[in-house]
CHARMM-style PDB file with segment names, atoms N, HN, CA, C and O in Angstrom:
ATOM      1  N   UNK     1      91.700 -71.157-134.215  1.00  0.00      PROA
ATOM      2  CA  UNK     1      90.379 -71.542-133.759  1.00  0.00      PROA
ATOM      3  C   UNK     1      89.942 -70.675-132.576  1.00  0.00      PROA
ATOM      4  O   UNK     1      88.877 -70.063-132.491  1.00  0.00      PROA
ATOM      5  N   UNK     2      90.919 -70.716-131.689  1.00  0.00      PROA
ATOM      6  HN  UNK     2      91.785 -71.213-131.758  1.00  0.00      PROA
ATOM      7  CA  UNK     2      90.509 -69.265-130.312  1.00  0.00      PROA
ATOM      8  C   UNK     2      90.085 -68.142-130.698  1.00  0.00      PROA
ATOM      9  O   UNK     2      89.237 -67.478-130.101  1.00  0.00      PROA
ATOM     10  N   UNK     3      90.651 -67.830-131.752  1.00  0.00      PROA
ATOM     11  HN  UNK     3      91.340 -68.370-132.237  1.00  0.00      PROA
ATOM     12  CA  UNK     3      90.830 -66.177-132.214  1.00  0.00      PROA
ATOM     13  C   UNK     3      89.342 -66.056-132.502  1.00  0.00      PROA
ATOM     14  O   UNK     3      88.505 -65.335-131.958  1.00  0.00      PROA
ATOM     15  N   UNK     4      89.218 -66.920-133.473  1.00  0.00      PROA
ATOM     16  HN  UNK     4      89.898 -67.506-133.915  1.00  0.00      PROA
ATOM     17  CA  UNK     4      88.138 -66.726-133.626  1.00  0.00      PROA
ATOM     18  C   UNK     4      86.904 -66.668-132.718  1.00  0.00      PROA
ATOM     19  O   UNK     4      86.341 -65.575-132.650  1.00  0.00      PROA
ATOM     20  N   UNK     5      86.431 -67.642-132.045  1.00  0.00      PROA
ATOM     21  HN  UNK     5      86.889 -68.529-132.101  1.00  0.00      PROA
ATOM     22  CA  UNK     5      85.671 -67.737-130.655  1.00  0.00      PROA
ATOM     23  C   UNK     5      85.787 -66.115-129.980  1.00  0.00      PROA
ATOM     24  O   UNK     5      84.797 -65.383-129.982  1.00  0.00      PROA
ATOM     25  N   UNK     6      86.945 -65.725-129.485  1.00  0.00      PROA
ATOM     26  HN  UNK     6      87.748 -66.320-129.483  1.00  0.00      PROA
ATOM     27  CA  UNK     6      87.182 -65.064-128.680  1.00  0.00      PROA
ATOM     28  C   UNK     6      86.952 -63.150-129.962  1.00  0.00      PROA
ATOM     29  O   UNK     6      86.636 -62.055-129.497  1.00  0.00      PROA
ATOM     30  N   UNK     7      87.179 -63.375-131.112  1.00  0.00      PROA
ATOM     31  HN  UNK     7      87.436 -64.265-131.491  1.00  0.00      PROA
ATOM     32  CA  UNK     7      86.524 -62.241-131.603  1.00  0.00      PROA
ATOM     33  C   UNK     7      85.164 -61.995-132.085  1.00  0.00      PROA
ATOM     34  O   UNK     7      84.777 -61.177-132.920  1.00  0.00      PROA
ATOM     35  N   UNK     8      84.501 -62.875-131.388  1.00  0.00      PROA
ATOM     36  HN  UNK     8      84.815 -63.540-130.711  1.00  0.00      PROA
ATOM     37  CA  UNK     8      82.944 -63.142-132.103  1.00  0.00      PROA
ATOM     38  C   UNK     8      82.019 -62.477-130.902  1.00  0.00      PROA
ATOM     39  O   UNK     8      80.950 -61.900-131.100  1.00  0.00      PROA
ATOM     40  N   UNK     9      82.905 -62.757-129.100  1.00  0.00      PROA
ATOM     41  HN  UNK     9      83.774 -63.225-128.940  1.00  0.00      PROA
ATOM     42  CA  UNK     9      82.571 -62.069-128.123  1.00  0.00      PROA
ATOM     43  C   UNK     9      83.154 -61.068-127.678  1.00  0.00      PROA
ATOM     44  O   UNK     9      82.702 -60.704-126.593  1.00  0.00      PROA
ATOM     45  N   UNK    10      84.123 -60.363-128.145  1.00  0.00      PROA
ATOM     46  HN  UNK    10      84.490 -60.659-129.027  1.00  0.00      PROA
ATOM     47  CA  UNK    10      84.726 -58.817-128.095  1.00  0.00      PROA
ATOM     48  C   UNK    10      83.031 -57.881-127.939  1.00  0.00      PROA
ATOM     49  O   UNK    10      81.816 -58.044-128.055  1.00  0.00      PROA
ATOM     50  N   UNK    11      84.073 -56.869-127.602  1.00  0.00      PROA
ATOM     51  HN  UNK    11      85.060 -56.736-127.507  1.00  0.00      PROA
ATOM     52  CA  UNK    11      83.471 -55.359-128.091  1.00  0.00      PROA
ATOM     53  C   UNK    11      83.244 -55.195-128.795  1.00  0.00      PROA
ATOM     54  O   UNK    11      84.211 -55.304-129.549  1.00  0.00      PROA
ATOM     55  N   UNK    12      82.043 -54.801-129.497  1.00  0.00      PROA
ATOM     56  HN  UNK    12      81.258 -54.712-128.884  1.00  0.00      PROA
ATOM     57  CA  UNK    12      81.205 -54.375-130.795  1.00  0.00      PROA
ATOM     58  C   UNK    12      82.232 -53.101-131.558  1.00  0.00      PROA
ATOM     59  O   UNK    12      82.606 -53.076-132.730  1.00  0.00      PROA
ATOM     60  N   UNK    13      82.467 -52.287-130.673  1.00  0.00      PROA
ATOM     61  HN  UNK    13      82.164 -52.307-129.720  1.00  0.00      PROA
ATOM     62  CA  UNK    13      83.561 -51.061-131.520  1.00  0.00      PROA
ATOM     63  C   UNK    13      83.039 -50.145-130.730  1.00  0.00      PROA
ATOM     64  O   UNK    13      83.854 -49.535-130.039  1.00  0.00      PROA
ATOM     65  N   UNK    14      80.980 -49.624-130.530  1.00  0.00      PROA
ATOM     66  HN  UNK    14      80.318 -50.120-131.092  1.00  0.00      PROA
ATOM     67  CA  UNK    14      80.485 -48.779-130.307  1.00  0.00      PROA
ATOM     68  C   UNK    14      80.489 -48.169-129.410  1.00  0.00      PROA
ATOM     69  O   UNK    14      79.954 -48.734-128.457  1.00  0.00      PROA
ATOM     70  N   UNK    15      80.932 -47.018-129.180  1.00  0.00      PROA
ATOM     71  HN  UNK    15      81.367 -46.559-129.954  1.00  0.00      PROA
ATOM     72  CA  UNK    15      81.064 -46.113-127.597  1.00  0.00      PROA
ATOM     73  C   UNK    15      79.894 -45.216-127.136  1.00  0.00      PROA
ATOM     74  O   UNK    15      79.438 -44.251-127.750  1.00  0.00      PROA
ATOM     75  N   UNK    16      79.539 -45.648-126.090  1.00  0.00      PROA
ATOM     76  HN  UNK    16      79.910 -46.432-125.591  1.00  0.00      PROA
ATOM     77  CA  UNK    16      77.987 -45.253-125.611  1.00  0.00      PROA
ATOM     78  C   UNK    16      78.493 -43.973-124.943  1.00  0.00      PROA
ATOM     79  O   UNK    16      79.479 -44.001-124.206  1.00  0.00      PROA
ATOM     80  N   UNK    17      77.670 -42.607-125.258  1.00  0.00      PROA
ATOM     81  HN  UNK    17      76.869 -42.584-125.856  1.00  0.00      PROA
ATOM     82  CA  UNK    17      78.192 -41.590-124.474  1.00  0.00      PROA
ATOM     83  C   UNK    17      77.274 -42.156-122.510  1.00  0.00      PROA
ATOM     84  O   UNK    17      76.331 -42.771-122.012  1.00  0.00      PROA
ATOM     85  N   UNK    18      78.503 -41.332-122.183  1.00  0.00      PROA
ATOM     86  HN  UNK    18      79.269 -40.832-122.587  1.00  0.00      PROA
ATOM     87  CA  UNK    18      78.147 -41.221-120.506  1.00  0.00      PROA
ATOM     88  C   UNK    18      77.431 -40.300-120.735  1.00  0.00      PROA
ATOM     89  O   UNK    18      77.605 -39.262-121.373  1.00  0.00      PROA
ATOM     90  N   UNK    19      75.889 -41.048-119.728  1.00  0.00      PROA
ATOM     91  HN  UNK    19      75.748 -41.892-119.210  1.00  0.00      PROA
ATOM     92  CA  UNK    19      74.995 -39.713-119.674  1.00  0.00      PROA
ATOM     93  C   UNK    19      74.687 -39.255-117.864  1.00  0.00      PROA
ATOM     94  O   UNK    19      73.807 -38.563-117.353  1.00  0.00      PROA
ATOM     95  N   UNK    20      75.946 -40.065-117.228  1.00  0.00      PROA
ATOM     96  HN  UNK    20      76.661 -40.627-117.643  1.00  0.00      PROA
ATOM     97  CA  UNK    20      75.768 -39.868-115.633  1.00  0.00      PROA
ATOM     98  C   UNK    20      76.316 -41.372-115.460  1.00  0.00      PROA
ATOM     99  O   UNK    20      76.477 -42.382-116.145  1.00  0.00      PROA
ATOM    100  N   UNK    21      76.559 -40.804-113.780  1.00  0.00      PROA
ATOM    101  HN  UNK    21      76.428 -39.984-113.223  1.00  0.00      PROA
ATOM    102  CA  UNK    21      77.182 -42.378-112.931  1.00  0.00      PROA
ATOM    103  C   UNK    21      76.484 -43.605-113.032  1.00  0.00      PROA
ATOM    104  O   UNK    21      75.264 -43.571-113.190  1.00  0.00      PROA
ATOM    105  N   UNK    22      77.170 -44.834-112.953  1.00  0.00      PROA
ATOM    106  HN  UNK    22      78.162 -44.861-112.825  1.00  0.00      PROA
ATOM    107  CA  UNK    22      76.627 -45.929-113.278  1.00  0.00      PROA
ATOM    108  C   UNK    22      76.357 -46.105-112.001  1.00  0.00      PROA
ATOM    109  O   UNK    22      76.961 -45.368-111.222  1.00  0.00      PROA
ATOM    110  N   UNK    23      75.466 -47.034-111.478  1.00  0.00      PROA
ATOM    111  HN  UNK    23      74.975 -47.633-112.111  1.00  0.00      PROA
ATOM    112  CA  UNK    23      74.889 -48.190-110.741  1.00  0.00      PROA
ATOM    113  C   UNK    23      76.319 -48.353-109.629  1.00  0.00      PROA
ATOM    114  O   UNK    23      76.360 -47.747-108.558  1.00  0.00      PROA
ATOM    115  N   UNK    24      77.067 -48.970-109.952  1.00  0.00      PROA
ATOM    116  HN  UNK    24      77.033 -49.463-110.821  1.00  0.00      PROA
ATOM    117  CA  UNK    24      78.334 -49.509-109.935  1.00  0.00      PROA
ATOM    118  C   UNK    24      79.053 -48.217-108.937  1.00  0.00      PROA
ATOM    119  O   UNK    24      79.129 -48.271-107.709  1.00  0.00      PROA
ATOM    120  N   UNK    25      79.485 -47.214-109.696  1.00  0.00      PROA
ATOM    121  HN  UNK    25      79.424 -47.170-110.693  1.00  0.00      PROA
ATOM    122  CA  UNK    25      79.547 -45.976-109.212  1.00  0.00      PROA
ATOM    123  C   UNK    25      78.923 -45.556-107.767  1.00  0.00      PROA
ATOM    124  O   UNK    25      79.644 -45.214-106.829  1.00  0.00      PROA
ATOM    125  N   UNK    26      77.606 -45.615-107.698  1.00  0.00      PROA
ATOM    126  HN  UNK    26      77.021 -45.893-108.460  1.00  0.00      PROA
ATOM    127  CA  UNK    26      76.792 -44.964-106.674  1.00  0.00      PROA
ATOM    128  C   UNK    26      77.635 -45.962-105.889  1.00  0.00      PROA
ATOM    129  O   UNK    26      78.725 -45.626-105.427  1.00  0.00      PROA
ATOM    130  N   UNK    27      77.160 -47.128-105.742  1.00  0.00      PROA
ATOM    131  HN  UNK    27      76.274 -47.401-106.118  1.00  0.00      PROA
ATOM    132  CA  UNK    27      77.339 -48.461-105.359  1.00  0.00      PROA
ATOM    133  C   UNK    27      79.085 -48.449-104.464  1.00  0.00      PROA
ATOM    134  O   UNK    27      79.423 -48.931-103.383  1.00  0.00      PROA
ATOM    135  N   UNK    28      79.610 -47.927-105.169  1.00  0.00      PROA
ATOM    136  HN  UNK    28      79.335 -47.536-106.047  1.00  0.00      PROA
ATOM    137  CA  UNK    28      81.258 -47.576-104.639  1.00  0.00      PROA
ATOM    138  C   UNK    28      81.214 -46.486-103.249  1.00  0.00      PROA
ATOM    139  O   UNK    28      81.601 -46.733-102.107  1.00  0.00      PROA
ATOM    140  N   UNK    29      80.727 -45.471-103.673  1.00  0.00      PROA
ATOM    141  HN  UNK    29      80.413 -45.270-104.601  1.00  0.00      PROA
ATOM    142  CA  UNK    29      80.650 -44.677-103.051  1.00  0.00      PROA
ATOM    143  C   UNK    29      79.797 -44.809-101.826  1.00  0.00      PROA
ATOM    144  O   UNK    29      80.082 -44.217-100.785  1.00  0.00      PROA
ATOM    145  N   UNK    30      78.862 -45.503-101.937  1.00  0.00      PROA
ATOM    146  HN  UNK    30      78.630 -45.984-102.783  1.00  0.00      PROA
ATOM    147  CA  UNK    30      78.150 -45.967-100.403  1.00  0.00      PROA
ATOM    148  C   UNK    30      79.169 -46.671 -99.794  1.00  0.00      PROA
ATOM    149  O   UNK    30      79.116 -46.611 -98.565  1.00  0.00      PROA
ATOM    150  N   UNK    31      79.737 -47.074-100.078  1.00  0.00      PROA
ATOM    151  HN  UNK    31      79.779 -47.123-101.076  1.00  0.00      PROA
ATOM    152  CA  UNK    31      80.528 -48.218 -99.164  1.00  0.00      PROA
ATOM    153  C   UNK    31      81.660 -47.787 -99.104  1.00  0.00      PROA
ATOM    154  O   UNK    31      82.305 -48.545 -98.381  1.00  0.00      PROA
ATOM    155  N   UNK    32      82.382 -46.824 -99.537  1.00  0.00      PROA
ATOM    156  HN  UNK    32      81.857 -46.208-100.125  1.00  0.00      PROA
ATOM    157  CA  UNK    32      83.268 -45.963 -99.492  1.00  0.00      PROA
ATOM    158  C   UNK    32      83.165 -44.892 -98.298  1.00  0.00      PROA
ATOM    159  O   UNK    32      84.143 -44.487 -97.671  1.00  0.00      PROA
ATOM    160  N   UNK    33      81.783 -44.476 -98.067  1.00  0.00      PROA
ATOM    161  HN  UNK    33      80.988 -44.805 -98.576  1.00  0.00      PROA
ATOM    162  CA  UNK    33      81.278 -43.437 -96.843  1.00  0.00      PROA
ATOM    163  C   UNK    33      80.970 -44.432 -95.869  1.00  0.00      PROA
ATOM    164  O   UNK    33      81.730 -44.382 -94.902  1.00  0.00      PROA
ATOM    165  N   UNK    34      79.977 -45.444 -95.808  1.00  0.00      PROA
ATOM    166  HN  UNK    34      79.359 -45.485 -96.594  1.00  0.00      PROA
ATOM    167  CA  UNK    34      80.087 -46.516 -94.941  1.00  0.00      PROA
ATOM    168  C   UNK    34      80.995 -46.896 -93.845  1.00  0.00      PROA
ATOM    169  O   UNK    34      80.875 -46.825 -92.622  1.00  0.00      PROA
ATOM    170  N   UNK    35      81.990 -47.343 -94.658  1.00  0.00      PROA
ATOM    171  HN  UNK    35      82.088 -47.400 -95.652  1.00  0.00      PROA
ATOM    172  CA  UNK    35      83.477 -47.730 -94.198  1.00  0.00      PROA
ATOM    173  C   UNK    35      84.472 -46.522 -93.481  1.00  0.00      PROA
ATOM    174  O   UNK    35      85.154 -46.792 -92.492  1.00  0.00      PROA
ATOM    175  N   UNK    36      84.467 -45.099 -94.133  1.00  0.00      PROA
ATOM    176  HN  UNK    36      83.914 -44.879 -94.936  1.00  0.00      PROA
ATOM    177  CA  UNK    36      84.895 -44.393 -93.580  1.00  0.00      PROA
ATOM    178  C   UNK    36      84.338 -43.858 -92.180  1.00  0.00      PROA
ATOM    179  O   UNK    36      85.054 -43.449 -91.267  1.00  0.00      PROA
ATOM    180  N   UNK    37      82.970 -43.926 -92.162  1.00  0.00      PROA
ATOM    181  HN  UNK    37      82.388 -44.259 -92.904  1.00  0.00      PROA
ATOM    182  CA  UNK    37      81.797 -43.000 -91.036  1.00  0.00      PROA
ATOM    183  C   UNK    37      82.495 -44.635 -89.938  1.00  0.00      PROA
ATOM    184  O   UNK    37      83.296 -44.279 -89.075  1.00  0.00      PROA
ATOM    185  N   UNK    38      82.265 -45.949 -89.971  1.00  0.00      PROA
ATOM    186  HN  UNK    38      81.614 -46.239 -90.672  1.00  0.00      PROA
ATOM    187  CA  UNK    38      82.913 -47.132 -89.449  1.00  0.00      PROA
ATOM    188  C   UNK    38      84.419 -47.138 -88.889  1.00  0.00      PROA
ATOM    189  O   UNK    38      84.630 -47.634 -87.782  1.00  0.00      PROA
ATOM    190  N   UNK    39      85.408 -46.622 -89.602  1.00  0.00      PROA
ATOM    191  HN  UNK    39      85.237 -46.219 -90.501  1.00  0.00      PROA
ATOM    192  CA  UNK    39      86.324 -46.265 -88.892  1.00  0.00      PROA
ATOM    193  C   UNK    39      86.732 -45.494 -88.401  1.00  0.00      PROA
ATOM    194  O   UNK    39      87.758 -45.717 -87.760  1.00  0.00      PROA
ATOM    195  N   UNK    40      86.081 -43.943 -88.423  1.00  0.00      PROA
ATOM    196  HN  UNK    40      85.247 -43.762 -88.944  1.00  0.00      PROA
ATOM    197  CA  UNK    40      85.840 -42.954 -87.620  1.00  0.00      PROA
ATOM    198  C   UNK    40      85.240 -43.104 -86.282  1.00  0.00      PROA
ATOM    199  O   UNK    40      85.687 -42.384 -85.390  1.00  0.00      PROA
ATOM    200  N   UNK    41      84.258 -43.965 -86.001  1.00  0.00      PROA
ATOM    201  HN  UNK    41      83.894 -44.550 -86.726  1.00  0.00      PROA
ATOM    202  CA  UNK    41      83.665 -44.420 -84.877  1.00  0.00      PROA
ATOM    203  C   UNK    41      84.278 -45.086 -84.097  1.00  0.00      PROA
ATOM    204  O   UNK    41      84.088 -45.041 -82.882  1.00  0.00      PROA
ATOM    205  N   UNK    42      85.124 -45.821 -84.672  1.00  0.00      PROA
ATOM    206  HN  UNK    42      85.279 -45.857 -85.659  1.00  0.00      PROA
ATOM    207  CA  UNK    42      86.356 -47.400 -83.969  1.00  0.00      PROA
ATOM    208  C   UNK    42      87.030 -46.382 -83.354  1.00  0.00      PROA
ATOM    209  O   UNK    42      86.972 -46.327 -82.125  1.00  0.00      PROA
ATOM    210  N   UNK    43      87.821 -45.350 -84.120  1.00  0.00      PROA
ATOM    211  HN  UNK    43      87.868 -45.396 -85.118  1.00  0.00      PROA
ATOM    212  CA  UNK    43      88.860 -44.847 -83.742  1.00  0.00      PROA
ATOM    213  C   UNK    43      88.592 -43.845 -82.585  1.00  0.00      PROA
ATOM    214  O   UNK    43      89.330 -43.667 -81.616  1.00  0.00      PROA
ATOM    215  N   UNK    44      87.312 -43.166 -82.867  1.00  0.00      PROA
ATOM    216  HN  UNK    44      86.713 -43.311 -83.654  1.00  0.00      PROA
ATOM    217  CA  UNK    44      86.863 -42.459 -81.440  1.00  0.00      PROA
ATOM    218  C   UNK    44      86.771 -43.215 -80.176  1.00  0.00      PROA
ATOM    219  O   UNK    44      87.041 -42.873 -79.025  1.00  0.00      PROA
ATOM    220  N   UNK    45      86.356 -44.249 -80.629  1.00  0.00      PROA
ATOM    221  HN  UNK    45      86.137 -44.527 -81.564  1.00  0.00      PROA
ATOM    222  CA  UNK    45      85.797 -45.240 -79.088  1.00  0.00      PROA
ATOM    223  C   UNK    45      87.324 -45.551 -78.809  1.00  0.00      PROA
ATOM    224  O   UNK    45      87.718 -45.238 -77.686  1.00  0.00      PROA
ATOM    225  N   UNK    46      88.114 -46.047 -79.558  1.00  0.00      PROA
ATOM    226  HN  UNK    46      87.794 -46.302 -80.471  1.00  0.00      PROA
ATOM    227  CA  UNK    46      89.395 -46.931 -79.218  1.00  0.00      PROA
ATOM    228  C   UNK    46      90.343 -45.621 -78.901  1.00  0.00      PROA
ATOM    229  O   UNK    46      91.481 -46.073 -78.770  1.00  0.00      PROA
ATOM    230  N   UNK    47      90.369 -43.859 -78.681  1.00  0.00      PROA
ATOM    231  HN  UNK    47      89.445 -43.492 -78.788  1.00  0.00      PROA
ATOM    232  CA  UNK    47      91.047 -43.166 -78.281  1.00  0.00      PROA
ATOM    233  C   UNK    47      90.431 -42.117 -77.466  1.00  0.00      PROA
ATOM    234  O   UNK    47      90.870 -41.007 -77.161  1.00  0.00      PROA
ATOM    235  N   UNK    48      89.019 -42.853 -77.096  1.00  0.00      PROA
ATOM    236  HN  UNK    48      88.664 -43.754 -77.344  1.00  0.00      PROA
ATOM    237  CA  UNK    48      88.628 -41.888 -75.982  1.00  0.00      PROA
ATOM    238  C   UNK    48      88.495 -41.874 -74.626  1.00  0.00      PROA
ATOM    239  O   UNK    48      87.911 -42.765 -74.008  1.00  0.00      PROA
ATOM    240  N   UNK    49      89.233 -40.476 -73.890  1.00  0.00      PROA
ATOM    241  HN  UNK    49      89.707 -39.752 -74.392  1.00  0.00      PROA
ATOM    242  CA  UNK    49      89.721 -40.290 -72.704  1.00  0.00      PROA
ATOM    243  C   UNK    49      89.078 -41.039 -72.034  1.00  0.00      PROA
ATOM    244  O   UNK    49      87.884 -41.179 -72.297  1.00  0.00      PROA
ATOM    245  N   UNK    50      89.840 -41.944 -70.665  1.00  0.00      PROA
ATOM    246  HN  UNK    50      90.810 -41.830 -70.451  1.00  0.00      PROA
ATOM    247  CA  UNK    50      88.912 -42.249 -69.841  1.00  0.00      PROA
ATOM    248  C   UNK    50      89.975 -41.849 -68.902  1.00  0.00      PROA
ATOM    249  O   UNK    50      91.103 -42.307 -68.722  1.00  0.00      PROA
ATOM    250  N   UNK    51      88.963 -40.320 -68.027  1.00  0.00      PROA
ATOM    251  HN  UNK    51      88.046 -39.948 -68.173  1.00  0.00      PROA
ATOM    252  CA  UNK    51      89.485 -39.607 -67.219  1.00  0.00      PROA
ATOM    253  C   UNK    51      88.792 -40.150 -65.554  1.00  0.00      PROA
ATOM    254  OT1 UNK    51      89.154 -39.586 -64.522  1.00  0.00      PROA
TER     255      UNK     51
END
């Protein structure tokens, strides 16, 4: 009885060519530079000279 249910909402079979980055993608990568430019800043403030 599952099998069934559960092969009625599978994957169709059909493979969509990539025609460029998804949504998702961009989406990673902002917050990927975000986070890095963020702990670059911490780490300057939290190791700079105080002469």
């Amino acid at each position: 009885m599952y099998s069934s249910l559960t092969v009625a909402h599978g994957h169709t079979g059909v493979v969509a060519p990539r025609t460029g980055p998804e949504l998702s993608d961009l989406a990673l990568f902002a917050v990927a530079v975000a986070a890095v430019w963020f702990v670059r800043r911490a780490l300057r403030k939290r190791f700079a000279r105080k002469d």
